[in-house]
Each structure stands twice: as C-alpha cells, then as structure tokens.
C-alpha positions in Angstrom: 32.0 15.2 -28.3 31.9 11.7 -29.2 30.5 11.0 -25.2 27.1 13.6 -25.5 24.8 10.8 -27.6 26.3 8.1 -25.0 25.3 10.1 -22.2 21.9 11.3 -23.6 21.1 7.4 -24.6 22.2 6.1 -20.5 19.7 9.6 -19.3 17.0 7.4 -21.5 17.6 3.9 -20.1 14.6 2.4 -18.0 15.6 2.8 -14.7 15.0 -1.1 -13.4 12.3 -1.0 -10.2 13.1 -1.5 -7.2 11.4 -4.2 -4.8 11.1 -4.0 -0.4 11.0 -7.6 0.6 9.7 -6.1 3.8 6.5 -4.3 2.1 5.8 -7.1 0.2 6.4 -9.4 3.3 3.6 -6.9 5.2 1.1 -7.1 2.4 1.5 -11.4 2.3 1.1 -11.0 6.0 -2.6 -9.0 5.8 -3.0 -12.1 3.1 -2.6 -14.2 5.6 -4.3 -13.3 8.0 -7.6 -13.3 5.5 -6.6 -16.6 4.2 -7.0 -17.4 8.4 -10.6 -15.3 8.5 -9.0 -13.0 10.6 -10.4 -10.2 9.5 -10.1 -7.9 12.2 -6.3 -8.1 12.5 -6.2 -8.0 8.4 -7.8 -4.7 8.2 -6.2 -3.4 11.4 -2.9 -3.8 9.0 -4.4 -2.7 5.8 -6.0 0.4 7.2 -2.6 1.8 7.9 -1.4 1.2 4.3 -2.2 4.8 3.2 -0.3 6.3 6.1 2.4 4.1 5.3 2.7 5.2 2.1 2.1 8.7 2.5 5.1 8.7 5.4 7.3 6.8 2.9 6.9 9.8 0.6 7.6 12.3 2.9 11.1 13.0 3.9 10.5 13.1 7.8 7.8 10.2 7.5 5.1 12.7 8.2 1.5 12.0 6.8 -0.7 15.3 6.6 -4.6 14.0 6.7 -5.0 15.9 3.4 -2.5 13.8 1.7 -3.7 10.6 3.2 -6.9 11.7 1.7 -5.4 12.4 -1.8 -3.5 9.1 -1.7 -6.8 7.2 -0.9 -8.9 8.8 -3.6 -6.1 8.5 -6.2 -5.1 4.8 -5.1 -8.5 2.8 -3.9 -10.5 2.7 -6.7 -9.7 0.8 -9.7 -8.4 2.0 -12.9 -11.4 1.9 -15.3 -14.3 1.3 -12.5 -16.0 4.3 -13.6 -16.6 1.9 -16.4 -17.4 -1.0 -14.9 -20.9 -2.1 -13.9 -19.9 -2.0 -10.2 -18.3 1.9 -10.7 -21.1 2.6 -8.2 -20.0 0.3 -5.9 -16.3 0.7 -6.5 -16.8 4.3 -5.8 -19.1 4.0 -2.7 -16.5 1.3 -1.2 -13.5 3.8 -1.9 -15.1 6.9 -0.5 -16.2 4.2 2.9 -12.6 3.3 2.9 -11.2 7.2 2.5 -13.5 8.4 5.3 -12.4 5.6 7.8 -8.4 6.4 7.0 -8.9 9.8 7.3 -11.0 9.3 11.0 -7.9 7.5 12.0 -5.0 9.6 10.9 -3.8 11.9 13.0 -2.6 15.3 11.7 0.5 15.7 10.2 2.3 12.9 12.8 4.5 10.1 11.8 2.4 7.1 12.1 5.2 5.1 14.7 3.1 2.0 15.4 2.4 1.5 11.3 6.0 2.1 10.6 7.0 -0.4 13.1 5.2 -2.9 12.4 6.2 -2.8 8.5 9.8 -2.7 10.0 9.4 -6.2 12.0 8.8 -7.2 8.4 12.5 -6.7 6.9 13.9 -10.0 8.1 10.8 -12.3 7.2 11.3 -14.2 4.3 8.3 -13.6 1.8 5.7 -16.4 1.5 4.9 -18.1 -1.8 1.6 -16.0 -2.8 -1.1 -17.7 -3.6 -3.9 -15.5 -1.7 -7.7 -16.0 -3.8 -10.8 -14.5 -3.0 -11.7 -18.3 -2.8 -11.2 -17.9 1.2 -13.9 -15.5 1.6 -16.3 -18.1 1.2 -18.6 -18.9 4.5 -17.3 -14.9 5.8 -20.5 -13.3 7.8 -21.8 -10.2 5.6 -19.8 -7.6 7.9 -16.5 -10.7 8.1 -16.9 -10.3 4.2 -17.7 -6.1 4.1 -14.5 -6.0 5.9 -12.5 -8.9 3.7 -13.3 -6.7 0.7 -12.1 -3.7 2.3 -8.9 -5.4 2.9 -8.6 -6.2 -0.5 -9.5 -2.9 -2.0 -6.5 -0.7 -0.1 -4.4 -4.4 -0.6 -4.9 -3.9 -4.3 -4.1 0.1 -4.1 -1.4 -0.3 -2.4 -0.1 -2.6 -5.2 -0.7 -0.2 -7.9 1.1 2.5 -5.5 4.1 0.7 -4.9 4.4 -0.7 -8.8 4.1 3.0 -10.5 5.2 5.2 -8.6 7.0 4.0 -5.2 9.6 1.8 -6.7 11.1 4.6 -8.7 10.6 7.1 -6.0 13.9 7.7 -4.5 12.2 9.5 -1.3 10.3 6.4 -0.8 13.3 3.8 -1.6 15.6 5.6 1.0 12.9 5.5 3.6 12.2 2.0 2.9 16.2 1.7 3.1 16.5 3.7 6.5 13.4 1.7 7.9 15.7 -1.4 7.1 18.4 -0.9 9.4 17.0 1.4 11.8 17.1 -1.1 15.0 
C-alpha cells in the first residue's frame, strides 16, 4: 500500500523532452542555406517540413494530403497573429504556404526523397545557431517572398517539434528507426 502514492507521484513527473540532432541538424541546414541567399534550395528543404512531420507521426511514414493540410493550418501561423497588426498578412502568407504544400504532396505516399534527405542529417554535427533575419537584407522582392516563406514553416516546424513531437513516442521511434536505417 505504502507504493500507490509513489507510483501515482512518478505517473505525474514531467516526462524530460526529447531532442533529434538530425532534425535540428536539417532545419540549421535550410538556415544555412538563407544565411548563403540560396533561397531556392532553402525552401526546396523547408517545403517538405510538413510532410516530414506528418510521416513522422504516422506509423508507416505515410502523409495523407488532408493531414498535411491540417498540420499546416495548425503549425504556420503564429500563436497570437490574429492579434497582431500583420494577422492579415500572417494569415495570407500561411494560407500561400498551405496551398503550395498541399499542390506538392502526393496522396497518402511516404514522402522517400524528404525522409532521406533528413536521414543524411543524423551524423552531421549541429552548427552553432546564430541564423538572423539580418541576411535577408539586399534579397530581390520574390528572393525575399521566398526567404520569409522559409522562415514561416522554419518557425512552425519549431513550435511542432517543441509541443508536441518531442513527447510523441510515434514520432521519437520514427526519428529513432530513421537513425539507423542505412
């Protein structure tokens, strides 16, 4: 008997999160490449961040179009834009972002080629960060459209990963199996 309010108190201990050197080396690496002004690769990368995380969800790495949809409507806006004076704009940029994910997700597939390439990021050692919107000076206006988007689904899949992926279990075991498949 004396065991029950032990047990009860572990069942109520935070659960510590958990961290994927290669995610976070993937998302330094679309930093990178901004921080270079190549846009074009960075968003080619940052695009696939919703399927990513969608197939990390899913037990068979599959990402339905409808939840790549859901992920990028609850993930790519900003907590508290709606009351921000750039809500509009927050919510223009995020509905831009959803449609071009969704044009480019196929249904219900695993998304191979994403998965890959977050894969070739397990052994990279993670770079100091240091990423500032400070680079996006002297962009072109569709160098910086694109910069922005980059950093919009950069940002979401941030949040993503800090609230609910690293205490996901489905999402920590396919990040583990991702690890030392070869």
């Amino acid at each position: 008997m004396a065991r029950m309010p032990q047990l009860r108190a572990a069942a109520r201990m935070p659960i510590e999160p958990s961290s994927s050197r290669m995610f976070a080396s993937y998302l330094t690496d679309i930093e990178q490449l901004l921080d270079a002004h190549c846009v074009d690769a960075a968003l080619r990368d940052a695009i696939d961040l919703p399927r990513i995380a969608v197939a990390l969800a899913d037990p068979r790495l599959h990402c339905p179009v409808e939840l790549v949809r859901g992920w990028c409507e609850e993930w790519i806006r900003p907590p508290g834009a709606e009351r921000d004076a750039d809500g509009r704009e927050s919510e223009r940029r995020a509905h831009v972002l959803t449609e071009r994910v969704v044009q480019m997700t196929r249904p219900d597939v695993v998304p191979a080629r994403a998965l890959r390439r977050l894969q070739l990021r397990r052994h990279v050692r993670t770079a100091p960060r240091g990423f500032s919107r400070v680079h996006s000076a002297g962009l072109s206006e569709r160098e910086q459209q694109t910069f922005e988007a980059c950093t919009a689904l950069l940002q979401a899949a941030r949040r993503w990963y800090a609230r609910l992926a690293c205490h996901d279990d489905t999402v920590q075991d396919n990040l583990a199996r991702l690890a030392v498949l070869r």
